[in-house]
C-alpha positions as CSV (number, residue, x, y, z in Angstrom):
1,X,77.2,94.1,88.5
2,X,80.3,95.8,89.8
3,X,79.8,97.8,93.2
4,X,82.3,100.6,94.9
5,X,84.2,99.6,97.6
6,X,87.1,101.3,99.8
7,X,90.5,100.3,98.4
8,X,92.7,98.3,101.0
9,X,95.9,99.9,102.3
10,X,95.2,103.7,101.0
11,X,93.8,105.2,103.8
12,X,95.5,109.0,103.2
13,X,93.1,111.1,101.6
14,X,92.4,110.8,97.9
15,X,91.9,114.2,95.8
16,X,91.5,112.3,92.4
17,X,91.2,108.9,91.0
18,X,91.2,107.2,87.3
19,X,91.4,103.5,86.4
20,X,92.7,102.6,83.1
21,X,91.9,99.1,81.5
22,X,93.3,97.1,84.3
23,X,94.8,99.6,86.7
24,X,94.0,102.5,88.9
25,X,96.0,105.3,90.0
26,X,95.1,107.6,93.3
27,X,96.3,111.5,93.9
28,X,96.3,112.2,98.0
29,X,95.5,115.4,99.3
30,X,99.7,115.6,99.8
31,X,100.5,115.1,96.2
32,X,101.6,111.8,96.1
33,X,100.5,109.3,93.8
34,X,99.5,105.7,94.3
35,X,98.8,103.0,91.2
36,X,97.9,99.2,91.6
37,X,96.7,96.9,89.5
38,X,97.8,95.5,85.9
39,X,101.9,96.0,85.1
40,X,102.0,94.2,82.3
41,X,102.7,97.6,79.7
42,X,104.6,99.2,82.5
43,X,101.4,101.3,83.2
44,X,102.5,101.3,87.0
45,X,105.9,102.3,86.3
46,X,107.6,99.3,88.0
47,X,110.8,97.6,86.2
48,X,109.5,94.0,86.5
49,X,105.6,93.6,84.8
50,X,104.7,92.2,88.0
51,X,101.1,93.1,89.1
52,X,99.8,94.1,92.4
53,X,96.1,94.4,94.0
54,X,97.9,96.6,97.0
55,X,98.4,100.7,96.4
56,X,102.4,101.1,96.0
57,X,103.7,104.9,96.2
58,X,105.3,106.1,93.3
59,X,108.5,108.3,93.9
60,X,108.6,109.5,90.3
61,X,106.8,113.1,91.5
62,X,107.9,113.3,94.9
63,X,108.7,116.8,94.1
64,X,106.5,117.7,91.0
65,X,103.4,118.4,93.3
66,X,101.2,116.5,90.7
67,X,97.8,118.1,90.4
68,X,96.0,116.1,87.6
69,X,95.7,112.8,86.3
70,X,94.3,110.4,83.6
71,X,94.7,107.1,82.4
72,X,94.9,105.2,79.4
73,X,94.1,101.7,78.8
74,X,97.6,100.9,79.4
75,X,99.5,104.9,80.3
76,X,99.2,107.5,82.4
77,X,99.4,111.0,81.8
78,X,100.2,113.4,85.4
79,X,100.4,116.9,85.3
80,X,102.3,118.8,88.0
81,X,104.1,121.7,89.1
């Protein structure tokens, strides 16, 4: 059985969270998004399909103010001012 535990190297305040098939994404409190896991479709919006089991920043809303989020097994879908 799988049990909760804190996620390394994201210690901001998290508003929301969703996990797709085999990667997670995490809104902060200052609307900026974090994803780790699973790269393999793109799903963390890296160029190489390397994977990664540490929170990275994505920069592609650093000015939308995202608000909302959702996963897929293998997209993500942010909504944002």
């Amino acid at each position: 059985m799988f049990e909760p535990m804190p996620v390394a190297h994201l210690s901001t305040q998290i508003t929301r969270i969703d996990c797709g098939l085999k990667h997670c994404v995490a809104l902060t409190k200052d609307y900026q998004l974090f994803l780790w896991g699973s790269n393999h479709q793109g799903q963390l919006g890296k160029r190489d399909i390397s994977s990664t089991n540490v929170p990275v920043l994505s920069s592609a809303y650093e000015s939308a103010k995202p608000f909302k989020i959702q996963c897929g097994s293998y997209h993500n879908v942010c909504l944002s001012y």
